[in-house]
ChimeraX commands (.cxc) that place a marker at each C-alpha (Angstrom):
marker #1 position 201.67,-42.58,22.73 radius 0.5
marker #1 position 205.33,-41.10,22.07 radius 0.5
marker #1 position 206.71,-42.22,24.81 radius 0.5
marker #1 position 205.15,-45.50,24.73 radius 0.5
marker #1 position 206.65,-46.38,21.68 radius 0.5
marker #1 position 210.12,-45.45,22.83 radius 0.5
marker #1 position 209.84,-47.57,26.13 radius 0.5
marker #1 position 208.60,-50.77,24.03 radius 0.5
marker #1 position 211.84,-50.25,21.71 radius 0.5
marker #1 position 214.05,-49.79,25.02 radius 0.5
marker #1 position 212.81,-52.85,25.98 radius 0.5
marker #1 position 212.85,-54.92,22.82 radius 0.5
marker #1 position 216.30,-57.36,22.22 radius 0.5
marker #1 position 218.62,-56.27,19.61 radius 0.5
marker #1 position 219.97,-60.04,19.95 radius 0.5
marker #1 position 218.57,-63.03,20.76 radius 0.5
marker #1 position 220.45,-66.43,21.00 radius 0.5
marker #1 position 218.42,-69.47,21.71 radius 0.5
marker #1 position 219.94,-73.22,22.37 radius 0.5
marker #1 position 223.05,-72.48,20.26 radius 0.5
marker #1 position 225.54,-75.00,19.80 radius 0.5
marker #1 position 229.19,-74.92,17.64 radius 0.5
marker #1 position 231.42,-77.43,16.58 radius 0.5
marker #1 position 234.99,-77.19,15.72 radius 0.5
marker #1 position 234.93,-80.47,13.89 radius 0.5
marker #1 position 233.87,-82.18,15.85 radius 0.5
marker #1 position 234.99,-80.40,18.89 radius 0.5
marker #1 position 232.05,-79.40,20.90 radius 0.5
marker #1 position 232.74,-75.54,21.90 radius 0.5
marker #1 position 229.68,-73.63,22.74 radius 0.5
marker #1 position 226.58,-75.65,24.78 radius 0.5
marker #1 position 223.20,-74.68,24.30 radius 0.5
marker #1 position 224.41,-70.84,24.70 radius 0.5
marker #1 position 221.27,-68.63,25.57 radius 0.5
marker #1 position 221.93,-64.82,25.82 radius 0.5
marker #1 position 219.92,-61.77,24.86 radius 0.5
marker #1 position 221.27,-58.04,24.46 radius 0.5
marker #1 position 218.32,-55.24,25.04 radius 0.5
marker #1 position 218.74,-51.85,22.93 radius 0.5
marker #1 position 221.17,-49.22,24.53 radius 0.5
marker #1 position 222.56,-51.99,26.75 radius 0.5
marker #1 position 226.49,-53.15,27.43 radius 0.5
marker #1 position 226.60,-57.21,28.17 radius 0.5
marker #1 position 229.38,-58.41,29.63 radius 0.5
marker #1 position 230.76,-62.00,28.38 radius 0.5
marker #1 position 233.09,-63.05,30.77 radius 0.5
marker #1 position 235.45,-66.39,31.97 radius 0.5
marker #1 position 238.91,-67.64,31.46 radius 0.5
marker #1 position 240.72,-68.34,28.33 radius 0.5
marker #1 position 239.40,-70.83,26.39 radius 0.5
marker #1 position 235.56,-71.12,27.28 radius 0.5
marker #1 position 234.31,-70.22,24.15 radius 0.5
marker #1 position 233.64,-66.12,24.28 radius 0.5
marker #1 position 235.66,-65.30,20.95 radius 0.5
marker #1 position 233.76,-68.30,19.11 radius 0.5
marker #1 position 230.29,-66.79,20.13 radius 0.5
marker #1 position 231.54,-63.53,18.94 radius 0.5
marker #1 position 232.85,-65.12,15.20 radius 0.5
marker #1 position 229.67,-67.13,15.32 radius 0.5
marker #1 position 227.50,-64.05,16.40 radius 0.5
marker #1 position 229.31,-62.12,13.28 radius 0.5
marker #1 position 228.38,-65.40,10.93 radius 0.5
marker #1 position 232.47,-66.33,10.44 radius 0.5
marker #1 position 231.60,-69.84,11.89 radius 0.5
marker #1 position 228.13,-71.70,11.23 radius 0.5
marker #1 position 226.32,-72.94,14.30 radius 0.5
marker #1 position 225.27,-76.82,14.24 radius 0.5
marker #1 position 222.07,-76.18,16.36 radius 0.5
marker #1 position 220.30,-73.17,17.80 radius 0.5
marker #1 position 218.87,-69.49,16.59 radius 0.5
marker #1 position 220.43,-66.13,16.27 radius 0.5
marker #1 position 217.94,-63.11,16.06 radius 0.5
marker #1 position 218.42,-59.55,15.61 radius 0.5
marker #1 position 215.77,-57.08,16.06 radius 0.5
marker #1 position 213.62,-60.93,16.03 radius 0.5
marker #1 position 214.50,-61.54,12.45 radius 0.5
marker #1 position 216.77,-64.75,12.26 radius 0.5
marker #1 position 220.15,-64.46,11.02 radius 0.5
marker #1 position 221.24,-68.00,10.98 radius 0.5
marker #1 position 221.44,-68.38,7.06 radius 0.5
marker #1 position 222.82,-64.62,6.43 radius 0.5
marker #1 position 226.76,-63.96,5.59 radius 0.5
marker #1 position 229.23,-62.33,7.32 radius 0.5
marker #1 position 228.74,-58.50,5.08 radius 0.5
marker #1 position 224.87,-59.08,5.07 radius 0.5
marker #1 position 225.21,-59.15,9.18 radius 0.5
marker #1 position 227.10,-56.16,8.66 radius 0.5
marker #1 position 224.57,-54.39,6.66 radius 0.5
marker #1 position 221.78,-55.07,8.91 radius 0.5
marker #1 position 223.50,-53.30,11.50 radius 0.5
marker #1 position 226.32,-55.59,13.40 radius 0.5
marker #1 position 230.15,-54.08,13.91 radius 0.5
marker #1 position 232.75,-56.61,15.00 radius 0.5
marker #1 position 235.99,-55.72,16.82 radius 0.5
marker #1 position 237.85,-58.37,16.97 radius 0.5
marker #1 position 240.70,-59.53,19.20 radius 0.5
marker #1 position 243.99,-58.56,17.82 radius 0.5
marker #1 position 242.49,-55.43,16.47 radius 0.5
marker #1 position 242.97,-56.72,12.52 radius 0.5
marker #1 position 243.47,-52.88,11.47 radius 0.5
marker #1 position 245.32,-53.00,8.18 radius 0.5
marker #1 position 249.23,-51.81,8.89 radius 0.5
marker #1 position 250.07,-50.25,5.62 radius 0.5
marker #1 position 246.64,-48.08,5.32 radius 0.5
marker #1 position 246.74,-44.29,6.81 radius 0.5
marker #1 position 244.25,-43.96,9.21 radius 0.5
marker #1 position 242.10,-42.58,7.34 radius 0.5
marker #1 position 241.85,-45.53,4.63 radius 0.5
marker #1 position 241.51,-47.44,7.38 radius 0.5
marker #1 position 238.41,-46.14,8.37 radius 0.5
marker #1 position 237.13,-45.30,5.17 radius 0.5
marker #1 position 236.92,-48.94,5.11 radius 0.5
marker #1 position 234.36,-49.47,8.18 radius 0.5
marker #1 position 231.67,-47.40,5.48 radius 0.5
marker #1 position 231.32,-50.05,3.30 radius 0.5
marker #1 position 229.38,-51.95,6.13 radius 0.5
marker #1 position 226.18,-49.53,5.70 radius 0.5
marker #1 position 223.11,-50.13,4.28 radius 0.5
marker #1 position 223.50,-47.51,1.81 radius 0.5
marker #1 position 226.98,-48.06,0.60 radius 0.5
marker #1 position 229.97,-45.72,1.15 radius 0.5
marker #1 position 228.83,-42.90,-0.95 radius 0.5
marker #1 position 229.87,-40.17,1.47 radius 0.5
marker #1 position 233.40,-40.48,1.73 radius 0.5
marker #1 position 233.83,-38.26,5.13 radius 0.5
marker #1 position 234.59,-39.44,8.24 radius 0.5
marker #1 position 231.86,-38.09,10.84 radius 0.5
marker #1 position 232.88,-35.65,13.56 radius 0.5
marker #1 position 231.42,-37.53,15.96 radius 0.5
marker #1 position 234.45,-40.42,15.20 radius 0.5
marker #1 position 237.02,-37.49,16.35 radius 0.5
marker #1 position 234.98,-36.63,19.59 radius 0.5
marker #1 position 235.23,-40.15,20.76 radius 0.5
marker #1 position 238.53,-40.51,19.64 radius 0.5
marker #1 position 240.11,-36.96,19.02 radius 0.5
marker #1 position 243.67,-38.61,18.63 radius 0.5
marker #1 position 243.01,-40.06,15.38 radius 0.5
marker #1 position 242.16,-36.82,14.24 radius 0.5
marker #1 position 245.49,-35.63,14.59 radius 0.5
marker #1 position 246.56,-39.43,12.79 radius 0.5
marker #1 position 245.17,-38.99,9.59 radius 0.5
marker #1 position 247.84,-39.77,7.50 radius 0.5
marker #1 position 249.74,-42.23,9.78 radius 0.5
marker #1 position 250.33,-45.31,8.74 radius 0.5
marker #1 position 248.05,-47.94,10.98 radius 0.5
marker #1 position 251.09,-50.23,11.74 radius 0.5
marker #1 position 252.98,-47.45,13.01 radius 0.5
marker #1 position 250.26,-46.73,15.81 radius 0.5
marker #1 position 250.40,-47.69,19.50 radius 0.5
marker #1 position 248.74,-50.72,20.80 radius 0.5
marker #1 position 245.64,-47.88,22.24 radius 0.5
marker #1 position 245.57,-46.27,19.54 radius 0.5
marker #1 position 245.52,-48.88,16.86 radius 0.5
marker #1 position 242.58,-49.98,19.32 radius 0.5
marker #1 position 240.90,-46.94,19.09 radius 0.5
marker #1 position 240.94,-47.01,15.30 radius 0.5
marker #1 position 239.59,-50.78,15.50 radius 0.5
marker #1 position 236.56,-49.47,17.51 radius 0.5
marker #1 position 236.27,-46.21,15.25 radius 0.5
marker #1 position 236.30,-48.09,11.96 radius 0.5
marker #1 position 233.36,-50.71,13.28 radius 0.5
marker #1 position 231.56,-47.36,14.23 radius 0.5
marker #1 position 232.10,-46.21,10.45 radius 0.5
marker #1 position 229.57,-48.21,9.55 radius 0.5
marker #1 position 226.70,-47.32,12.11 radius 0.5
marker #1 position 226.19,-50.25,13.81 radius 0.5
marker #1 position 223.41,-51.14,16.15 radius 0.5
marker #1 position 224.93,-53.96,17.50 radius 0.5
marker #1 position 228.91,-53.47,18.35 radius 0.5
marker #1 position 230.80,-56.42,19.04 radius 0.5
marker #1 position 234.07,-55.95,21.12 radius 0.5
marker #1 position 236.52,-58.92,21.77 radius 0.5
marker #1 position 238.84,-57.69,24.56 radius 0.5
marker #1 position 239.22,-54.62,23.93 radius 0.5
marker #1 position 241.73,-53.45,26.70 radius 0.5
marker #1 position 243.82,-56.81,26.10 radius 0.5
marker #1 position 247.85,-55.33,26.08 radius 0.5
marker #1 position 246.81,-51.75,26.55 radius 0.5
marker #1 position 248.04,-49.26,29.50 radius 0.5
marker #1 position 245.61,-48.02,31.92 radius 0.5
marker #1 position 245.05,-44.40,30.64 radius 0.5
marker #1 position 244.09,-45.64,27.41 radius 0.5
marker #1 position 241.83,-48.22,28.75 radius 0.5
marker #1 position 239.85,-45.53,30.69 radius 0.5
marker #1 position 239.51,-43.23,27.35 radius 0.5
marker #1 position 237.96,-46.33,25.73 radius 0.5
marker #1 position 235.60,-46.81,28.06 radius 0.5
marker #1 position 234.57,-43.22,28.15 radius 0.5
marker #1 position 233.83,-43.86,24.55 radius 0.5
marker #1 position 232.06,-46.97,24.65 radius 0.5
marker #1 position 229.68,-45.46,27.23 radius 0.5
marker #1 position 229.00,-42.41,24.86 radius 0.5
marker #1 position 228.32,-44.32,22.24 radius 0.5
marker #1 position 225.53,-46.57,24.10 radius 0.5
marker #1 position 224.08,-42.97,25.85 radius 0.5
marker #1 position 224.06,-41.22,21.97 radius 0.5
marker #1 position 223.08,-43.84,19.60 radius 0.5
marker #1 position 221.16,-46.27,21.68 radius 0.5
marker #1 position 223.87,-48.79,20.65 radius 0.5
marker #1 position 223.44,-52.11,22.19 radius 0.5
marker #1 position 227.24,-53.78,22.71 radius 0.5
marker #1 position 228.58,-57.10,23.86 radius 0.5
marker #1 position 231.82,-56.86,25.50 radius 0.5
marker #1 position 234.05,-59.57,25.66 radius 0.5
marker #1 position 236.94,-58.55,28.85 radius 0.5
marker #1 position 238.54,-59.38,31.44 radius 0.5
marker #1 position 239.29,-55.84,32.92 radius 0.5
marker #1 position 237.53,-55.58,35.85 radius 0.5
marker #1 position 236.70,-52.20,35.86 radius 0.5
marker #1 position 235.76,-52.16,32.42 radius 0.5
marker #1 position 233.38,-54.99,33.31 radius 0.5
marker #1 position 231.55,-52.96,35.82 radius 0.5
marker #1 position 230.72,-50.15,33.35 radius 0.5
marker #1 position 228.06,-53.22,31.60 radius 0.5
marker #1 position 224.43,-52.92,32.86 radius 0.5
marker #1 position 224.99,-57.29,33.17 radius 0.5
marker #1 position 226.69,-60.07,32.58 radius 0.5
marker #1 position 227.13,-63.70,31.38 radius 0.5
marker #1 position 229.92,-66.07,32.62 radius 0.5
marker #1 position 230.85,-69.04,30.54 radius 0.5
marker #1 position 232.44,-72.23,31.54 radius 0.5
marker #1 position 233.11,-75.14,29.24 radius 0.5
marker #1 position 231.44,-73.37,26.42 radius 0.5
marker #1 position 227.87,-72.88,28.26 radius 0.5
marker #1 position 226.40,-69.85,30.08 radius 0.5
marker #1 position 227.18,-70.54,34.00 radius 0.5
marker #1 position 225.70,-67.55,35.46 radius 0.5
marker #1 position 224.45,-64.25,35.09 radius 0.5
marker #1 position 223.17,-61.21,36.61 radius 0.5
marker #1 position 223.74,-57.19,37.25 radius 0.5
marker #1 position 226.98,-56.56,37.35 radius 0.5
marker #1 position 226.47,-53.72,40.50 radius 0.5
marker #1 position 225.85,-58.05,41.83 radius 0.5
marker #1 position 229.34,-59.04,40.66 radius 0.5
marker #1 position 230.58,-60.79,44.05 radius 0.5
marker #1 position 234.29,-61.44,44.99 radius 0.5
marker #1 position 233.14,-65.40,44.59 radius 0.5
marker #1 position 232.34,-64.87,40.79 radius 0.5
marker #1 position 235.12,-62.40,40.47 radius 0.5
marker #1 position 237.61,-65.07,41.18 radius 0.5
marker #1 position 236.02,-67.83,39.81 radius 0.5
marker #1 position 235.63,-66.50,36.49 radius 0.5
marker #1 position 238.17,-63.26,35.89 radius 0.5
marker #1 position 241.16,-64.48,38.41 radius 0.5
marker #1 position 243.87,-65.42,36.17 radius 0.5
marker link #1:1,2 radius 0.2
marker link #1:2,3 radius 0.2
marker link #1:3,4 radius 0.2
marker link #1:4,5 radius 0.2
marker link #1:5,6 radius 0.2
marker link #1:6,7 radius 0.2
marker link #1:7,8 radius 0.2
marker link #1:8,9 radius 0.2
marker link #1:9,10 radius 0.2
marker link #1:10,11 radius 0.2
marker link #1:11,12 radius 0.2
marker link #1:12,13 radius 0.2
marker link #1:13,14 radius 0.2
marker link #1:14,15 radius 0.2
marker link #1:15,16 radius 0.2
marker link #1:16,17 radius 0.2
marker link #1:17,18 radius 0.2
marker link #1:18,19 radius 0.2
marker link #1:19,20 radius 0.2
marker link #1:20,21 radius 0.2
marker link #1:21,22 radius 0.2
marker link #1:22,23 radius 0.2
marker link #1:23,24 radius 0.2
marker link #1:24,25 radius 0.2
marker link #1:25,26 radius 0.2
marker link #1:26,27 radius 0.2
marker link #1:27,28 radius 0.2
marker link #1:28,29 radius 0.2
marker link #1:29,30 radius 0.2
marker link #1:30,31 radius 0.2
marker link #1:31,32 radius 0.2
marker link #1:32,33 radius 0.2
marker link #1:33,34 radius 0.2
marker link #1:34,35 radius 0.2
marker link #1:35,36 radius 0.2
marker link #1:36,37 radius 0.2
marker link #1:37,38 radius 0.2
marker link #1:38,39 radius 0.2
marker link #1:39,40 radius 0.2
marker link #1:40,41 radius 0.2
marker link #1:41,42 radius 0.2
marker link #1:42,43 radius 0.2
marker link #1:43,44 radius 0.2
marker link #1:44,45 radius 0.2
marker link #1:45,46 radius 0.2
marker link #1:46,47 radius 0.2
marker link #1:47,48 radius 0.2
marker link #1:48,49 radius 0.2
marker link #1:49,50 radius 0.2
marker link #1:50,51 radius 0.2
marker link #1:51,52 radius 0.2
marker link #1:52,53 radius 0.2
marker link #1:53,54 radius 0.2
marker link #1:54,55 radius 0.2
marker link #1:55,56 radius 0.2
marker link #1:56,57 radius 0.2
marker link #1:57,58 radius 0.2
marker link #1:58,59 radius 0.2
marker link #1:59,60 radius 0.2
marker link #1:60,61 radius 0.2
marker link #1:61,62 radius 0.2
marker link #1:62,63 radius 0.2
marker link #1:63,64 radius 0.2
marker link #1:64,65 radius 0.2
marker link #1:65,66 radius 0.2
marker link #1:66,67 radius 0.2
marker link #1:67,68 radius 0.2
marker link #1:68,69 radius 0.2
marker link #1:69,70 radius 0.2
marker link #1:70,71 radius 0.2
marker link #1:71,72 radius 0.2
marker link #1:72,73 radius 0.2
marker link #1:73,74 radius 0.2
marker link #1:74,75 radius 0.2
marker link #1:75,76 radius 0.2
marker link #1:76,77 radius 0.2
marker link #1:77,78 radius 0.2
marker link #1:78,79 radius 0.2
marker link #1:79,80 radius 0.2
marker link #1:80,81 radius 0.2
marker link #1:81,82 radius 0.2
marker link #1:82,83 radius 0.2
marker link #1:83,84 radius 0.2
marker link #1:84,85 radius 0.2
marker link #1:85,86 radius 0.2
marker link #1:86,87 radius 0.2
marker link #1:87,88 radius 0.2
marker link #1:88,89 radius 0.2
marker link #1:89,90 radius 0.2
marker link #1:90,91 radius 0.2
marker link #1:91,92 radius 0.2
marker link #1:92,93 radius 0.2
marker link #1:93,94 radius 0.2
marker link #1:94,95 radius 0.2
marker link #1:95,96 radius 0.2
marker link #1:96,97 radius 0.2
marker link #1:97,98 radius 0.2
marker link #1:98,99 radius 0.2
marker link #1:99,100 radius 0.2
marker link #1:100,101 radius 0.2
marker link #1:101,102 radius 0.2
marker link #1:102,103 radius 0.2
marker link #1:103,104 radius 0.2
marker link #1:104,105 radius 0.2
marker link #1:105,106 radius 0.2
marker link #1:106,107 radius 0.2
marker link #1:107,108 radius 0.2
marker link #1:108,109 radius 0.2
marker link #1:109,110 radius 0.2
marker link #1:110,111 radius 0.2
marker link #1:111,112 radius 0.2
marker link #1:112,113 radius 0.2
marker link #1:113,114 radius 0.2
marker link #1:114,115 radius 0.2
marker link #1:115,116 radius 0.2
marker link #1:116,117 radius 0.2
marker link #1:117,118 radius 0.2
marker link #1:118,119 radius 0.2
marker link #1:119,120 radius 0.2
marker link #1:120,121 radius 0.2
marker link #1:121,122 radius 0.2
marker link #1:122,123 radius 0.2
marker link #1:123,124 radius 0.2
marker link #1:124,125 radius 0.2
marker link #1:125,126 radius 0.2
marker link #1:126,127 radius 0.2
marker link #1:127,128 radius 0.2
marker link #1:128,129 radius 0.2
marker link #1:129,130 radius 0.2
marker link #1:130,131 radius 0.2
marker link #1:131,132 radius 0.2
marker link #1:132,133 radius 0.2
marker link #1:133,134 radius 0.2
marker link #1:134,135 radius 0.2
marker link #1:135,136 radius 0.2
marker link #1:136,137 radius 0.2
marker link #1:137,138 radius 0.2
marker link #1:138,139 radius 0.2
marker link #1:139,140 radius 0.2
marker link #1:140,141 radius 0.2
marker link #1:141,142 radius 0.2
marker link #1:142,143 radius 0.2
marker link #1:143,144 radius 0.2
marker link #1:144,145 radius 0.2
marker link #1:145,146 radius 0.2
marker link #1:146,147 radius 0.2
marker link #1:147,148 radius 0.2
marker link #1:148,149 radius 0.2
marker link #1:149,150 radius 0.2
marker link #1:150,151 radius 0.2
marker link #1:151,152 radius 0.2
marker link #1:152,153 radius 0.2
marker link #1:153,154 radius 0.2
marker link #1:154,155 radius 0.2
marker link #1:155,156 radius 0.2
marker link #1:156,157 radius 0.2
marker link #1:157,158 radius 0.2
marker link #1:158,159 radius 0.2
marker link #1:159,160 radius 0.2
marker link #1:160,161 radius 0.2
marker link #1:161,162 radius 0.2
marker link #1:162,163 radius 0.2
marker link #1:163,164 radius 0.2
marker link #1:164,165 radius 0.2
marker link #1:165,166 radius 0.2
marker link #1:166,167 radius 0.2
marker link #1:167,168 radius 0.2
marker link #1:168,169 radius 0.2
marker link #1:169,170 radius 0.2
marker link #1:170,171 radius 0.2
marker link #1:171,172 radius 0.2
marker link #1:172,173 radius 0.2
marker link #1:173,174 radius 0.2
marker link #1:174,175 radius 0.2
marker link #1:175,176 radius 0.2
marker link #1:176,177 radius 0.2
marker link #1:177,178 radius 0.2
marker link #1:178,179 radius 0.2
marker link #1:179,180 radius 0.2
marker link #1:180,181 radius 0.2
marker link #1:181,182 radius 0.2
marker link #1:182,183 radius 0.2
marker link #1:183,184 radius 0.2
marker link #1:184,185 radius 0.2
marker link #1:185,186 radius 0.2
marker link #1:186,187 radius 0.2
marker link #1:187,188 radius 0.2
marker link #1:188,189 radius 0.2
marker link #1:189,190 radius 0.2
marker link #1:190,191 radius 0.2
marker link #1:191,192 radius 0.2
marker link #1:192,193 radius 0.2
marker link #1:193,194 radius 0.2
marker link #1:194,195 radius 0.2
marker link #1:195,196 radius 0.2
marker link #1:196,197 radius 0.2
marker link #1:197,198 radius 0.2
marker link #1:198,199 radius 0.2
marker link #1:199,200 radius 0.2
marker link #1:200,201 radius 0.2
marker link #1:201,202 radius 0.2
marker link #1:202,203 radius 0.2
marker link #1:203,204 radius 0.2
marker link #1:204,205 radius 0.2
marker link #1:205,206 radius 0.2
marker link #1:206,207 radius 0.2
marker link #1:207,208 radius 0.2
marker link #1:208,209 radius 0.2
marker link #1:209,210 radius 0.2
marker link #1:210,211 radius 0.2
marker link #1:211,212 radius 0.2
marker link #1:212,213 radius 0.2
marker link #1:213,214 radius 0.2
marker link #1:214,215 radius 0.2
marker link #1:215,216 radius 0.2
marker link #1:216,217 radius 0.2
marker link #1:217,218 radius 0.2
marker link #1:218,219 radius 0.2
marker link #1:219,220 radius 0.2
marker link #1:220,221 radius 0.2
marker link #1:221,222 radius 0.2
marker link #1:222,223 radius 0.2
marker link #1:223,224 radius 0.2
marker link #1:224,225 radius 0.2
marker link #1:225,226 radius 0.2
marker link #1:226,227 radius 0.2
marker link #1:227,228 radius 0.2
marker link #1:228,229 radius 0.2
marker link #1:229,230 radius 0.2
marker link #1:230,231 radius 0.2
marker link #1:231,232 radius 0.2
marker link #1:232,233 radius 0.2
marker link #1:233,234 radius 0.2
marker link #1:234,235 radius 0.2
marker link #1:235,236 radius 0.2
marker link #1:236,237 radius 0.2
marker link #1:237,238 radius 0.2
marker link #1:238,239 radius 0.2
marker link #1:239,240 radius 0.2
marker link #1:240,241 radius 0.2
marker link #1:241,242 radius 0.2
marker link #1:242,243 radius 0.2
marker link #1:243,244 radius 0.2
marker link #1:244,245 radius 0.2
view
């Protein structure tokens, strides 16, 4: 009966986005936008500049109001909720450009990331699984966030959202501006994270090889969902006609 019960939750949608249309005015950016996200599962949103990923992502995170459609998570609708009561049921946003504060330590920075829990920040100490994913920080405590690299300041970005034990982690671009090594640490994270917790994330890149480490993908065009698929089925065609710069 056990393991029953753990296969129906494997298989049961931490998101679900139905028909979902946003304006920007009355700019039409996102077109009847269907995607779902299963538990423990990395989605890949992918196409070129422009196409409407990072406004699925705000709109996902409630920091822009959809004019038609449904958002569920764990099938409860989220439509009406605000941006912190997203937070507190269990979504953590990274968003492009990092947005860690510069004149925090580290430490306050991520601090920060516990006041998205259910339960409040009571416990004021920073897990030691945060310093297994990321053992730098650990040695960055007291550094001011503005004074970190572009990785690392990345690193703390992803570390903070994690603060707040997400079950959904949103990641806009993650490896935008930052040098290979560092890319390759932060997916080694991001895949530990999904294998521990059971974390479901939607990935936002253009890094090809950080695409391939999702178990699928969605390619937009003109603010609609194009195609999709497995991305061990990512062809050279759809390579190029939705990551070629």
């Amino acid at each position: 009966m056990q393991n029953q019960t753990d296969k129906n939750q494997i298989n049961h949608n931490t998101l679900q986005i139905s028909n979902l249309d946003v304006f920007y005015g009355e700019s039409h950016i996102l077109r009847d936008v269907d995607l779902s996200v299963k538990r423990g599962e990395m989605v890949c949103l992918i196409g070129r500049n422009g196409v409407g990923k990072t406004t699925l992502l705000k709109t996902i995170m409630g920091l822009l109001k959809p004019r038609k459609g449904t958002i569920n998570l764990w099938d409860k609708p989220i439509f009406n909720l605000t941006t912190d009561q997203r937070a507190r049921l269990g979504i953590g946003y990274v968003p492009q450009g990092r947005e860690i504060i510069p004149r925090l330590t580290v430490k306050e920075n991520l601090l920060l990331g516990l006041e998205a829990r259910k339960e409040g920040g009571e416990n004021r100490e920073i897990p030691e699984e945060i310093f297994e994913l990321f053992p730098v920080l650990k040695t960055m405590l007291f550094r001011m966030g503005g004074n970190l690299s572009g990785g690392q300041q990345q690193q703390l970005a992803i570390a903070r959202a994690l603060m707040g034990k997400p079950n959904l982690l949103l990641l806009d671009e993650p490896t935008e501006g930052i040098q290979p090594s560092i890319i390759l640490e932060i997916e080694t994270a991001v895949r530990n994270i999904i294998e521990s917790r059971s974390i479901s994330v939607l990935l936002v890149e253009q890094h090809l090889h950080f695409v391939r480490k999702a178990d699928r993908y969605y390619a937009m065009q003109k603010g609609g969902i194009v195609a999709s698929g497995n991305t061990t089925d990512l062809t050279q065609e759809i390579i190029q006609k939705f990551l070629a710069v």
